[in-house]
PASEBA-1860 file (N, C-alpha, C; in nm, 3 decimals):
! residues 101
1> XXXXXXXX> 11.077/11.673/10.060/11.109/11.637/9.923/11.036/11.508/9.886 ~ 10.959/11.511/9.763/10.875/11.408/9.698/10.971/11.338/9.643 ~ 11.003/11.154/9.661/11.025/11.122/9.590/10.957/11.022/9.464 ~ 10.989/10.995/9.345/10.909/10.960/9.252/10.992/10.829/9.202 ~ 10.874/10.715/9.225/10.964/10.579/9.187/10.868/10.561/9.061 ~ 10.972/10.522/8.951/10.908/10.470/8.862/10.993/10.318/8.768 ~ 10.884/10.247/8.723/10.939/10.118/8.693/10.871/10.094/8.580 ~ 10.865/9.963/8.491/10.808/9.911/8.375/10.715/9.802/8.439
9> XXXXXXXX> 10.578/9.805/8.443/10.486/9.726/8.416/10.519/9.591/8.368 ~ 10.504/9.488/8.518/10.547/9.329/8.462/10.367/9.303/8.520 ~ 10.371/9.222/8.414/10.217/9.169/8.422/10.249/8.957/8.332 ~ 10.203/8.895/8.395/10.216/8.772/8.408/10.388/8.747/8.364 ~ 10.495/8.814/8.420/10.627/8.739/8.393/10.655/8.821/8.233 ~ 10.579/8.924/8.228/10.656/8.978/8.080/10.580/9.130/8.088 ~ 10.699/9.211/7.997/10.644/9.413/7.991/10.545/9.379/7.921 ~ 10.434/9.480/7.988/10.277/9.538/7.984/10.349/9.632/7.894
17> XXXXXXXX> 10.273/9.612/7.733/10.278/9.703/7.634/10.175/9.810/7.613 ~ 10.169/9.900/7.591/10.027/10.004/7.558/9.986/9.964/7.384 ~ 9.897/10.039/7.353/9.862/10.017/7.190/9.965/10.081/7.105 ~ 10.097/10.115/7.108/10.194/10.164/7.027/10.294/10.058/7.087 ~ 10.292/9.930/7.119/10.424/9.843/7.211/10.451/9.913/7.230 ~ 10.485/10.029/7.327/10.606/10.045/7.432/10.574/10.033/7.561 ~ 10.682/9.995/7.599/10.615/9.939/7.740/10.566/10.062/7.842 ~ 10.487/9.979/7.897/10.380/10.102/8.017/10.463/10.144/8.123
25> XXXXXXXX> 10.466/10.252/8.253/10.504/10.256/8.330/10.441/10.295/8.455 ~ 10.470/10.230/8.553/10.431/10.245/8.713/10.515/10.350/8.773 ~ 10.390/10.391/8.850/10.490/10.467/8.953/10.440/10.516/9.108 ~ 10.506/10.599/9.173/10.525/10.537/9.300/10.456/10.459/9.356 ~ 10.355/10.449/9.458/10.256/10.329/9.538/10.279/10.194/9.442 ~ 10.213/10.236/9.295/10.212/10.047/9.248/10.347/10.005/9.211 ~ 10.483/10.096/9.182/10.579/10.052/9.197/10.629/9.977/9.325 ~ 10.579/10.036/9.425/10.590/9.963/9.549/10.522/9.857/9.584
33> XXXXXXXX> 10.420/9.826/9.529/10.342/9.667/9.521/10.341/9.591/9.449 ~ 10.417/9.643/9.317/10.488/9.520/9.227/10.596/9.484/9.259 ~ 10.682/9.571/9.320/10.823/9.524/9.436/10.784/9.424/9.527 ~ 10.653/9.452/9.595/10.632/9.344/9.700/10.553/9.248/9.651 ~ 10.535/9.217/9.569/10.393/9.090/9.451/10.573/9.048/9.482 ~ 10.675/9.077/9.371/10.737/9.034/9.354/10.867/8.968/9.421 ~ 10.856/9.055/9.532/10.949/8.984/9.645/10.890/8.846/9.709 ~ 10.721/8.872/9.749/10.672/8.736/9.786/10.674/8.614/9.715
41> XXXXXXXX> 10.656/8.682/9.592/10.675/8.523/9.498/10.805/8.475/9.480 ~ 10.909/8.543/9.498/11.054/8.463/9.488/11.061/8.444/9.579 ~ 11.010/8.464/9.727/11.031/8.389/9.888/11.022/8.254/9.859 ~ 10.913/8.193/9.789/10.843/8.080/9.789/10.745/8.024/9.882 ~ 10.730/8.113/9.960/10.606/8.094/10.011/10.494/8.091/10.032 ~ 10.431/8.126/9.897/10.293/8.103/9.853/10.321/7.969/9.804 ~ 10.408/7.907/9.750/10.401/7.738/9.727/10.358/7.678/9.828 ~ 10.431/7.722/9.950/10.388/7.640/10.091/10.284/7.648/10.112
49> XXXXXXXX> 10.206/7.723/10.094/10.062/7.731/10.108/9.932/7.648/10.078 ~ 9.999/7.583/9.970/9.933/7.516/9.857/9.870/7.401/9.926 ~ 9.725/7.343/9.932/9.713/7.284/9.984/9.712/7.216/10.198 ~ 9.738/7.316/10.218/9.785/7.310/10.375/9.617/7.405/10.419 ~ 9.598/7.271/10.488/9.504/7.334/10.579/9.508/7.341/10.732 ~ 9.595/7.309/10.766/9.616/7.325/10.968/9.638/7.516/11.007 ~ 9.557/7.564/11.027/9.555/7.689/11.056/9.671/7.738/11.089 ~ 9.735/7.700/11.209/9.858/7.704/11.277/9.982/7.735/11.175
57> XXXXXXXX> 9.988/7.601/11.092/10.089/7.656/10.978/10.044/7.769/10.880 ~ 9.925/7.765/10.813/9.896/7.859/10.766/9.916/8.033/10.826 ~ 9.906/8.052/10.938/9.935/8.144/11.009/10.054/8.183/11.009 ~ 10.185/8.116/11.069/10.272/8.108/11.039/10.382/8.121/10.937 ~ 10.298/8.097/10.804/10.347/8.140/10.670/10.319/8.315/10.640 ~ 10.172/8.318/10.676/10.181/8.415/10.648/10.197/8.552/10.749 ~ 10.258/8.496/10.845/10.376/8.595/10.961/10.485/8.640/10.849 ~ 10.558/8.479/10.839/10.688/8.518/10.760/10.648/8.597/10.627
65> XXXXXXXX> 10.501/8.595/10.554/10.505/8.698/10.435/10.495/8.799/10.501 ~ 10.460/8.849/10.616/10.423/9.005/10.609/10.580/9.054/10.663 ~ 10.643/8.963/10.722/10.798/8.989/10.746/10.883/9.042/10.654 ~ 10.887/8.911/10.568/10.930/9.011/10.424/10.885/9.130/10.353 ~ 10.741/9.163/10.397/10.712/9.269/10.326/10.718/9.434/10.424 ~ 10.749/9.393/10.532/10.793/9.442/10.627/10.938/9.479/10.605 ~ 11.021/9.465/10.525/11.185/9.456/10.544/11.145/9.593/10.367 ~ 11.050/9.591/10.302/11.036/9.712/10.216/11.062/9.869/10.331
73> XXXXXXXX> 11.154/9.923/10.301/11.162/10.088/10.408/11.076/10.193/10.362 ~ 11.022/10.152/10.213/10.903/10.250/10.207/10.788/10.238/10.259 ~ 10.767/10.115/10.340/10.668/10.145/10.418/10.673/10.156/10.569 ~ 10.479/10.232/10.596/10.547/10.260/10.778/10.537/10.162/10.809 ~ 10.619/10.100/10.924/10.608/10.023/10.993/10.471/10.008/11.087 ~ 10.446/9.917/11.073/10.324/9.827/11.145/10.188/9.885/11.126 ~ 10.208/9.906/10.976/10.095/9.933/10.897/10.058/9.795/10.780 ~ 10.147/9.702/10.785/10.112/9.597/10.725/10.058/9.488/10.743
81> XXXXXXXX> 9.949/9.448/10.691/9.861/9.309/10.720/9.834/9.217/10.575 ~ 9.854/9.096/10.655/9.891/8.985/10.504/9.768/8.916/10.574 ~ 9.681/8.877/10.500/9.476/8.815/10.530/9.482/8.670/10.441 ~ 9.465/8.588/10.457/9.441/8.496/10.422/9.253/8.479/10.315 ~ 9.221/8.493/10.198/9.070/8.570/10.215/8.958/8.387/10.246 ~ 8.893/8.394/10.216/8.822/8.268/10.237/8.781/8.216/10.065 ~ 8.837/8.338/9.993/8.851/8.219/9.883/8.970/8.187/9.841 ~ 9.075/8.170/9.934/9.227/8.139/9.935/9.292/8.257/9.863
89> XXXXXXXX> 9.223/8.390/9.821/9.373/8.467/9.795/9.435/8.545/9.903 ~ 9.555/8.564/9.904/9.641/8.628/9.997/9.603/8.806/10.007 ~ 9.602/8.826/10.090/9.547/9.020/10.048/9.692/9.095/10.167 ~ 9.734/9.128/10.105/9.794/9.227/10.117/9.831/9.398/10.133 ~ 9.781/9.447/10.248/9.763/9.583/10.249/9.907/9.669/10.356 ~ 9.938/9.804/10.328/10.014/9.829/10.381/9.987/10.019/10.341 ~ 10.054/10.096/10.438/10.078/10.236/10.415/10.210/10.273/10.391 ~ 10.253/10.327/10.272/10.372/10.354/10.206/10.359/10.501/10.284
97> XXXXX> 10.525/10.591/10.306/10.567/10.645/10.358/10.494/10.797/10.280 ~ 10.451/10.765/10.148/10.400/10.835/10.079/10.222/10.882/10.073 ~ 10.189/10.765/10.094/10.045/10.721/10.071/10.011/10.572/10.102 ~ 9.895/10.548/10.072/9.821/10.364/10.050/9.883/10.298/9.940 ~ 9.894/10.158/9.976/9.870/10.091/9.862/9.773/9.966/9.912
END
């Protein structure tokens, strides 16, 4: 049995409208990576990040992000990797029970 997640499009902290305002909708995979955009940013641990250059901690932070994103049950387990990129964004990849995201 397929299941089908669907949600409303948050794009900078407010609903993603189409050209008639109504709001847009996601569904399954990017529903599941706007769940996890959004779980990491209320952790607060991309703040910690800010500025910190000792590898060690940096590493460490981003253990505890892939932890949290690890505690999502739609995905398989130990299919998730949180990358640090070298122009400081966080990358985030994982295999949902369904498919990629």
């Amino acid at each position: 049995m397929t299941t089908i997640n669907i949600d409303l499009n948050i794009v900078d902290q407010d609903l993603a409208l189409d050209s008639f305002a109504v709001p847009s909708q996601l569904t399954n995979s990017d529903v599941i990576a706007q769940d996890i955009k959004h779980r990491i940013i209320e952790s607060g641990k991309l703040v910690e990040l800010i500025g910190l250059r000792n590898n060690n901690i940096v590493a460490k932070i981003l253990t505890e992000i892939e932890l949290i994103v690890e505690q999502d049950q739609r995905l398989k387990p130990g299919t998730i990797k949180v990358i640090k990129q070298l122009t400081g964004e966080i990358s985030v990849t994982a295999h949902t029970i369904e498919g990629a995201i």
